[in-house]
PLY file of the C-alpha trace (Angstrom):
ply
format ascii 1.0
element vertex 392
property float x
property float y
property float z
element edge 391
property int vertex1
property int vertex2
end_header
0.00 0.00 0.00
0.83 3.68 -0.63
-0.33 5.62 2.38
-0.45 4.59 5.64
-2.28 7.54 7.24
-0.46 7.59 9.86
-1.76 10.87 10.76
-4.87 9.47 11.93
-5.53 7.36 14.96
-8.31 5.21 14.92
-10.25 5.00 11.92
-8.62 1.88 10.36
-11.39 0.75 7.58
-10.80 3.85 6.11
-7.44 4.00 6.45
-7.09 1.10 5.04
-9.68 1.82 2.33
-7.63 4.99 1.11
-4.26 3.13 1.28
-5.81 0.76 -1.48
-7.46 3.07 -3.78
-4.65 5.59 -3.98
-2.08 2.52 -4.51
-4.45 1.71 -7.78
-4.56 5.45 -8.52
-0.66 5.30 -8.99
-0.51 2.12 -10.67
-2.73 3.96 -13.55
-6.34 2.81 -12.34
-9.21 3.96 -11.42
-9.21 4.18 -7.70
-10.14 7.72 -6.29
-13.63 9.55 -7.12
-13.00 13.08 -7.93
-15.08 14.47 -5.31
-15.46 13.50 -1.72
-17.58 14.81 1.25
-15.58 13.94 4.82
-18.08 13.91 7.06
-17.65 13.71 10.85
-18.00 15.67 14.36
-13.90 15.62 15.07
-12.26 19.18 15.89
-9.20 20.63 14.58
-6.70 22.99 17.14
-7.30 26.29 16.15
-4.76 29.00 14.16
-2.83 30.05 17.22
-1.04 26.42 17.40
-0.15 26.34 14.01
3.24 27.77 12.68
2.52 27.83 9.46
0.17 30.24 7.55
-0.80 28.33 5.06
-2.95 26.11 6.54
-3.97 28.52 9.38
-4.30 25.57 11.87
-2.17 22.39 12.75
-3.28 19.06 10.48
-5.39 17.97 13.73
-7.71 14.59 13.41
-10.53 12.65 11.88
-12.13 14.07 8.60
-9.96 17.25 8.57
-6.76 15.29 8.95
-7.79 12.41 6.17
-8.81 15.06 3.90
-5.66 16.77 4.31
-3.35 13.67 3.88
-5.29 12.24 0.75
-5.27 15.78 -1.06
-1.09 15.97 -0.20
-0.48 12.12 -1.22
-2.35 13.29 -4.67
0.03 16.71 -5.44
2.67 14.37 -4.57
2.00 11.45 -6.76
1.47 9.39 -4.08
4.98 9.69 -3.00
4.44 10.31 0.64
8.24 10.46 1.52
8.86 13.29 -1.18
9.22 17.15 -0.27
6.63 17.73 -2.10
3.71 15.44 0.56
5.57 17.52 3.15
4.65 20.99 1.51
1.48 19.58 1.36
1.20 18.77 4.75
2.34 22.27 5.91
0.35 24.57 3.37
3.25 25.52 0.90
2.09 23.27 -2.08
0.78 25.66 -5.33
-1.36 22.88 -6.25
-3.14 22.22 -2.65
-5.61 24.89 -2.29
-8.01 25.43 1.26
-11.30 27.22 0.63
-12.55 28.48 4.26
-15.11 30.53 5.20
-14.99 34.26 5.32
-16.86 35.69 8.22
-19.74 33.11 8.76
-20.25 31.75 4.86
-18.20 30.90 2.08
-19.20 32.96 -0.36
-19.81 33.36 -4.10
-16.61 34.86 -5.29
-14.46 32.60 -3.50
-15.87 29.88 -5.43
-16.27 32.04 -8.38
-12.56 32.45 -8.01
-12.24 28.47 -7.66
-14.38 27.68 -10.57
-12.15 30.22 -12.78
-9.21 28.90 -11.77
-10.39 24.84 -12.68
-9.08 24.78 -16.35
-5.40 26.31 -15.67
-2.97 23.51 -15.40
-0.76 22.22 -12.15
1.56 24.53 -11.39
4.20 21.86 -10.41
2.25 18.70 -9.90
0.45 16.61 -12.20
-3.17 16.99 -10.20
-4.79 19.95 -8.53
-6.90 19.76 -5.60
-9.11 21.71 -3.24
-10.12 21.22 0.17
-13.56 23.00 1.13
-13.22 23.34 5.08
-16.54 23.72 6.89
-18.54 22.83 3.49
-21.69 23.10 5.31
-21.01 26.78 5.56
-21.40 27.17 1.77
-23.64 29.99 0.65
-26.69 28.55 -1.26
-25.41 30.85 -4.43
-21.97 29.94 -3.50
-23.26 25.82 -3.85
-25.14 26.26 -6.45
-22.19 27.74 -8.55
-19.75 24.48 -7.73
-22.38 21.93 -8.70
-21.49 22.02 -12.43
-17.78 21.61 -11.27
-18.28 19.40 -8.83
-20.33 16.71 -11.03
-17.61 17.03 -14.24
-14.45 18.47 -13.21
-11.56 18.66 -15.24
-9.16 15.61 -15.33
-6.48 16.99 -13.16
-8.93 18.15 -9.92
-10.01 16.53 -7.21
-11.99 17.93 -4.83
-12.23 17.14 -0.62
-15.10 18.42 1.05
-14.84 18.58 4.61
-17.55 19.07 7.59
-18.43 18.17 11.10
-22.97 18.95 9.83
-23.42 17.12 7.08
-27.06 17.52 7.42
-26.21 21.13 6.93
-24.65 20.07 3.61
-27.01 21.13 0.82
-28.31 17.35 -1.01
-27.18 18.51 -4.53
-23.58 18.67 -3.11
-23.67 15.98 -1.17
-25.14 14.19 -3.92
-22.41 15.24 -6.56
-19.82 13.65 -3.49
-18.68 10.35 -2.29
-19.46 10.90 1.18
-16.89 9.20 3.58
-18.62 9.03 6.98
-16.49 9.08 9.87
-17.36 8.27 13.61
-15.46 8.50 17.14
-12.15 7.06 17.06
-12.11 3.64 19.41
-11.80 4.21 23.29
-8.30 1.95 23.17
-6.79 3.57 19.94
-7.47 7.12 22.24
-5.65 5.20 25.34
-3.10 4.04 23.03
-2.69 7.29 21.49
-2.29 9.11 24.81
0.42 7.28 26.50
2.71 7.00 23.40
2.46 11.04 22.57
2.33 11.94 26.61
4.16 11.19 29.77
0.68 9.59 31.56
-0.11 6.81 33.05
-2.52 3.74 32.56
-4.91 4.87 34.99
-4.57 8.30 33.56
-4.51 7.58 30.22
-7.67 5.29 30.37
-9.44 7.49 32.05
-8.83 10.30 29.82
-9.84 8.28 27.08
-13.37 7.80 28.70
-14.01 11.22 28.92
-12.22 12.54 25.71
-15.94 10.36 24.13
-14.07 9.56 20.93
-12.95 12.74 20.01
-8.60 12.47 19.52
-8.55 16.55 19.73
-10.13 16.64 23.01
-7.99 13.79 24.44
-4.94 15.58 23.62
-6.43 18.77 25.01
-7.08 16.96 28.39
-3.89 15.39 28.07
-2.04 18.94 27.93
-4.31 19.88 30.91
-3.44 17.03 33.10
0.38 17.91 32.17
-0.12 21.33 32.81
-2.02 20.97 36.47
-5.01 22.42 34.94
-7.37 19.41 35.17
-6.52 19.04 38.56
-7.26 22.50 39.17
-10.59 22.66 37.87
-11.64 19.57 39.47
-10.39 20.39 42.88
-12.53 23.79 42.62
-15.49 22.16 40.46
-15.98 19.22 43.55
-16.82 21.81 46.21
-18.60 24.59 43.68
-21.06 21.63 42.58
-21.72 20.75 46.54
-22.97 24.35 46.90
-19.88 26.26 48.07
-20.32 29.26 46.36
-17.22 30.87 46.78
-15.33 27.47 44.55
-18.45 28.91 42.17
-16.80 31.84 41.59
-13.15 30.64 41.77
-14.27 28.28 39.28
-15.87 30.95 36.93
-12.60 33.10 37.36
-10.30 30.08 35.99
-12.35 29.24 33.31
-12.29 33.16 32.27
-8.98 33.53 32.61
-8.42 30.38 30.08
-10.72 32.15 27.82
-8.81 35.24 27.95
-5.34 33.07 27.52
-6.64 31.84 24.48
-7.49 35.01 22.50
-4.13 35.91 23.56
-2.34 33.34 21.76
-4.95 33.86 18.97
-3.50 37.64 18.77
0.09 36.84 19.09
-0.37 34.48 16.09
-2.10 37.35 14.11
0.70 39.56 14.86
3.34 36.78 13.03
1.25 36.34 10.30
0.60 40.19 9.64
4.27 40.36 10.02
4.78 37.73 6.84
2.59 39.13 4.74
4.02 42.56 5.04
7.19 40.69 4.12
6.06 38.42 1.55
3.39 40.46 -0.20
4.61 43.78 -2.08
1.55 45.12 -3.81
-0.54 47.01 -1.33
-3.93 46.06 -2.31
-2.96 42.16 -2.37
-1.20 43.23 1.08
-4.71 45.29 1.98
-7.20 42.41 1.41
-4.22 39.47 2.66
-4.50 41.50 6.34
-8.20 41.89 6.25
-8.70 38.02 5.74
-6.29 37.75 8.52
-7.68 39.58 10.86
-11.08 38.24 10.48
-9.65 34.91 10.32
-8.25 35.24 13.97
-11.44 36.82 15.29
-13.38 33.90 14.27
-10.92 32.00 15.97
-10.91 33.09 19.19
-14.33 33.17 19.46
-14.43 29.65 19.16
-11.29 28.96 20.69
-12.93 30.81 23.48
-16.23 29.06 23.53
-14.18 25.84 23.08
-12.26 26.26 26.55
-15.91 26.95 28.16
-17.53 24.19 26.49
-14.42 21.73 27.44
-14.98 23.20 30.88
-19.14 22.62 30.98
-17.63 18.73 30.02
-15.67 18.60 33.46
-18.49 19.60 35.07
-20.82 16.98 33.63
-17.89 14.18 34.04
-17.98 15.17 38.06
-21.95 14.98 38.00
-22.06 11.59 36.08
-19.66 9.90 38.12
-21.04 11.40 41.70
-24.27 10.08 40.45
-22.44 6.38 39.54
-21.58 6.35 43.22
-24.35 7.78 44.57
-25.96 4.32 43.14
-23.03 1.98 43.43
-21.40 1.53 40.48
-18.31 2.89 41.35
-16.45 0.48 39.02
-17.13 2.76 36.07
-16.21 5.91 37.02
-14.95 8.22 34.27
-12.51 9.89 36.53
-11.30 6.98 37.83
-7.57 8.28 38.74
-10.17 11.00 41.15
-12.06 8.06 42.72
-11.36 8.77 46.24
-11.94 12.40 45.84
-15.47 11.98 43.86
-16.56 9.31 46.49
-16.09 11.36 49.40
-17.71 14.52 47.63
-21.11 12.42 47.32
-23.52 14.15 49.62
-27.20 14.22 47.74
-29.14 11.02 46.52
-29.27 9.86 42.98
-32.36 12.31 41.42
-30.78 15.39 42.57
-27.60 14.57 40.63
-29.89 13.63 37.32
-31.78 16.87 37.57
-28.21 18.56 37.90
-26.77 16.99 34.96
-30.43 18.13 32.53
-29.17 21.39 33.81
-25.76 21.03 33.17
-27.03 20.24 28.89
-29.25 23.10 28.85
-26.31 25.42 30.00
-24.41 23.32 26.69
-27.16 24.50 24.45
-27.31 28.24 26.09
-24.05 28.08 25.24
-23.68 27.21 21.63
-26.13 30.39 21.32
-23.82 32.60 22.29
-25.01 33.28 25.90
-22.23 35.06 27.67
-20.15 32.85 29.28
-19.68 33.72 32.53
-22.96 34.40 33.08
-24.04 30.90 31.84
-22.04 29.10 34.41
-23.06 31.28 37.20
-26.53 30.66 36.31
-25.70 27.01 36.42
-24.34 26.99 39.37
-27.75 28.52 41.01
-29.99 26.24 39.78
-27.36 23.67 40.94
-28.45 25.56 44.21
-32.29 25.35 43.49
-32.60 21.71 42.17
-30.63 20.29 45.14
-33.49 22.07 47.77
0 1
1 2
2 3
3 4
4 5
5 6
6 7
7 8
8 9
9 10
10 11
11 12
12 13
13 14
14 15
15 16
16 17
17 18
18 19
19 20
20 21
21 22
22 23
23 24
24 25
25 26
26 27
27 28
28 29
29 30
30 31
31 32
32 33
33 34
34 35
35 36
36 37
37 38
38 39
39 40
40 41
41 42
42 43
43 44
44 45
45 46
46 47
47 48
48 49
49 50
50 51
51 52
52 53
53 54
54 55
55 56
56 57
57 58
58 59
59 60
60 61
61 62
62 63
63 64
64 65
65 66
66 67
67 68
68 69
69 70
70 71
71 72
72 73
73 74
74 75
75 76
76 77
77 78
78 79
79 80
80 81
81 82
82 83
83 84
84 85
85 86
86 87
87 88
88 89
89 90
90 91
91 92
92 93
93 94
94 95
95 96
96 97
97 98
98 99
99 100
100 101
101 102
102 103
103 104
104 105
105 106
106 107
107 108
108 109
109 110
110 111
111 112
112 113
113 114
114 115
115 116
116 117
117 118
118 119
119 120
120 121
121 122
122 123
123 124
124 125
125 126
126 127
127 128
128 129
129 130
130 131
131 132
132 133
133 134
134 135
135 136
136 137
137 138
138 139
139 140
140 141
141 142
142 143
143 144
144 145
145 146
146 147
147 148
148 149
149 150
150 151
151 152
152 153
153 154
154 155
155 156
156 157
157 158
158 159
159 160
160 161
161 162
162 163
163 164
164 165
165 166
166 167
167 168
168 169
169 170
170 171
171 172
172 173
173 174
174 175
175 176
176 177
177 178
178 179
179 180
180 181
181 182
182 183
183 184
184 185
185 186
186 187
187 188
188 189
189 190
190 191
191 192
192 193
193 194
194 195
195 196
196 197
197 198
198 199
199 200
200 201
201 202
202 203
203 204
204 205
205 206
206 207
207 208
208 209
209 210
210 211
211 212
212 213
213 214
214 215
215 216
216 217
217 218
218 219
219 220
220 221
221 222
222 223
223 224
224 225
225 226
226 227
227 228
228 229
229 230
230 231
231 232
232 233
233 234
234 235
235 236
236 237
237 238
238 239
239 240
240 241
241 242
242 243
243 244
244 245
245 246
246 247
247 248
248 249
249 250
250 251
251 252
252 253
253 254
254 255
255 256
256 257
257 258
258 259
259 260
260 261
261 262
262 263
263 264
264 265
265 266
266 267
267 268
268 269
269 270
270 271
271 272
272 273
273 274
274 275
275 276
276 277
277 278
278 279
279 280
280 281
281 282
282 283
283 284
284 285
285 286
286 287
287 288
288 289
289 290
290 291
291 292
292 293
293 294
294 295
295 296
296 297
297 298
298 299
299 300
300 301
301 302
302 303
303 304
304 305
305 306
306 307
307 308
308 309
309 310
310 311
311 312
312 313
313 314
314 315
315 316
316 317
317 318
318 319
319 320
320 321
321 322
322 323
323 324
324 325
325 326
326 327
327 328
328 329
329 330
330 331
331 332
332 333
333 334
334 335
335 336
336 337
337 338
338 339
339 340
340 341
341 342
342 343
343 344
344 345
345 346
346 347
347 348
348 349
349 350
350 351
351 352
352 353
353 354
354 355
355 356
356 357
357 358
358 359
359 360
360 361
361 362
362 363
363 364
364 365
365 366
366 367
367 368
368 369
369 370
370 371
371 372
372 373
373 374
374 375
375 376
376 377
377 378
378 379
379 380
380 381
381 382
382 383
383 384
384 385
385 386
386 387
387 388
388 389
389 390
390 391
């Protein structure tokens, strides 16, 4: 086989499945359709850990990460140990183009732009492609415009759709696509995973795993935490704020904040490098002029999820504690998600079972105020009252 994938953990059918077609692709047949729609709910880190600006984020996992291996092994021939796959990989390949939203839709004259560009020839390689991050986010004009393309596209394109809504996916694209489906990557290949890329161990790792529900991007975000003290520092003030002690409540509130604010931080500091290369790399002003403006929209986009990420992973923690105080508030303490916290959780216990499920329905209603853009802080504190309420 050609490709490997080893960029992705978990996900071995279609690993495997890839490997196969792209090794018949080389040998002169058939192999690879020239449109496919990566569908799955896997995140990606955002722009502030990648170095390179190409890209604007790190390769990350799942349908993001097979999208962006498949469309590099294609520019380079399928030679995956050339200079060329590693260009790919890192953004710098002419013939490995990313179409992302600007502001909330990708819109007509970026596609317009795409579909003009279709019949020029590879600039180096002997196949173009284009990835379409966040496809569901595809204006209905904007669509509607890459159907034609998408159905009969010149010999040299392929084109790799990628999004976590497929039902958000208008059915003429998806239908014009050979939609690769892709689910949570295996609770051992996550273990596995963990304590080969981090210094954890097996009760760490496994429990990690458990709560990371599939997603690779969120295990290695817990992972850093755990590394970094945070974890333990959120769950050491989430224990008590969750009993009622409203004064962990706030000191809770204030961490998660200040992770918020740590975020957009990062998020600016990697503007300010990428300004910096485009005022170094770009010479005509207007080029220069709209380069900056895409920029800077770019990283305000980011940190606002970035921002409602660290909230969101935060509102998880909570819901972790609430499951497992409720598994030992009914005796199963065998499967405890945070299992390396056992004694802690155990001793916390202090309601019966029903208070803890009416505190967990509140904890995924504060999820959904959430992903509405309810202020932050204000969700949590609210959350923390009815906490209050429900447990009268």
């Amino acid at each position: 086989m050609v490709l490997v994938f080893d960029g992705l953990v978990g996900h071995e059918r279609e690993r495997a499945a890839f490997a196969a077609a792209l090794g018949r692709w080389c040998l002169g047949g058939g192999g690879l359709h020239h449109a496919y729609l990566f569908a799955g709910g896997e995140e990606y880190p955002g722009a502030a850990d990648h170095a390179e600006a190409g890209l604007r984020r790190r390769p990350g996992h799942g349908p993001w990460r097979l999208a962006l291996e498949l469309g590099a092994a294609i520019v380079a021939g399928g030679d995956v140990r050339s200079d060329a796959y590693a260009k790919a990989l890192a953004g710098r390949h002419p013939d490995l183009a990313v179409v992302e939203r600007e502001g909330d839709l990708i819109r007509l004259d970026q596609v317009e732009r795409l579909v003009g560009e279709l019949s020029l020839r590879p600039f180096v390689a002997g196949h173009r492609v284009w990835i379409i991050d966040e496809a569901d986010a595809l204006h209905p004009a904007a669509a509607n415009k890459l159907l034609k393309s998408l159905e009969e596209p010149p010999a040299h394109v392929f084109f790799l759709l990628v999004t976590s809504e497929a039902d958000h996916v208008l059915p003429t694209i998806v239908s014009r696509c050979h939609v690769i489906q892709m689910g949570p990557a295996p609770r051992e290949a996550l273990r596995q995973h963990l304590l080969q890329g981090f210094q954890l161990s097996e009760g760490t790792a496994s429990a990690l795993a458990d709560l990371a529900d599939g997603s690779v991007e969120r295990a290695e975000r817990l992972a850093a935490d755990e590394l970094a003290g945070r974890r333990a520092e959120l769950l050491d003030t989430a224990l008590p704020a969750c009993g009622g002690s409203r004064s962990a409540r706030e000191r809770f509130i204030d961490l998660v904040m200040a992770r918020v604010a740590g975020v957009a931080q990062g998020v600016d500091a990697a503007l300010l490098t990428e300004l910096a290369r485009i005022g170094a790399d770009v010479p005509d002003e207007r080029e220069r002029s709209w380069r900056e403006r895409r920029a800077k929209e770019r990283a305000k986009r980011e940190a606002t999820r970035a921002g409602r990420r660290e909230v969101l992973q935060a509102l998880d923690l909570v819901g972790a504690l609430l499951r497992d105080l409720w598994v030992v508030s009914v005796g199963g303490s065998e499967v405890l998600w945070n299992r390396d916290r056992a004694a802690a959780i155990t001793g916390a216990v202090s309601v019966a079972p029903d208070v803890y499920e009416r505190q967990l329905a509140v904890a995924g209603a504060t999820g959904k105020d959430l992903r509405l853009n309810v202020d932050p802080a204000l969700a949590l504190r609210g959350m923390f009252c009815r906490f209050e309420e429900v447990s009268r």
